[in-house]
C-alpha positions, 0 to 999 in steps of 0.5 A: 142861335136857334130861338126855337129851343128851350135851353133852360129844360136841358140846362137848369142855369142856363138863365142865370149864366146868359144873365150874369154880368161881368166887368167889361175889362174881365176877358176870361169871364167873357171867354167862358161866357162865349165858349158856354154859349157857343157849346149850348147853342151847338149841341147836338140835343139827340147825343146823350154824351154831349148832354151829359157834359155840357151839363157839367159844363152848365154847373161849373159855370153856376159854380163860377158865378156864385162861388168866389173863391172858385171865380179866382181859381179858375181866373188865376188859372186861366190867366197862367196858362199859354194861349196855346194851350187853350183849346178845349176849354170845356175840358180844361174846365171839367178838369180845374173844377175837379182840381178844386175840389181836391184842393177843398177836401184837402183844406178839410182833411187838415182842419182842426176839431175843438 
């Protein structure tokens, strides 16, 4: 870890994400915890590309702290999928959160008006 940098300048949840606390038996939580981690203290801060998706990656992971029906989503997911299957989970990520999203805007297209 490279003290030296400011993280939370390039990635506004850094703090809270470093500072969220898990229950010891939730592995999946600790994995992304871990792949967060790794991914911020690996980036290359000179590739705007890289910036760019870890900065999804940085509001994905709020999003999976604060949003409980999304924490479930993404365990249930995670949980499913063989464990060959996880490579990248950065990319896994981006693509079950746009998942959700879906799945949200169509709960809301089916809703009904009083």
């Amino acid at each position: 870890m490279n003290t030296t940098v400011d993280y939370s300048k390039y990635f506004k949840n850094y703090n809270l994400i470093n500072d969220f606390c898990f229950n010891k038996d939730d592995y999946i939580s600790e994995m992304l915890l871990k792949n967060y981690q790794t991914s911020i203290y690996n980036v290359d801060l000179t590739n705007k590309e890289e910036i760019k998706m870890l900065k999804k990656i940085d509001n994905i992971m709020k999003i999976y702290i604060i949003d409980q029906n999304f924490f479930q989503f993404i365990t249930r997911r995670l949980t499913d999928m063989d464990n060959n299957y996880i490579q990248d989970i950065n990319t896994i990520l981006i693509s079950e959160y746009e998942n959700f999203k879906k799945d949200i805007v169509k709960s809301v297209e089916t809703s009904r008006w009083i």
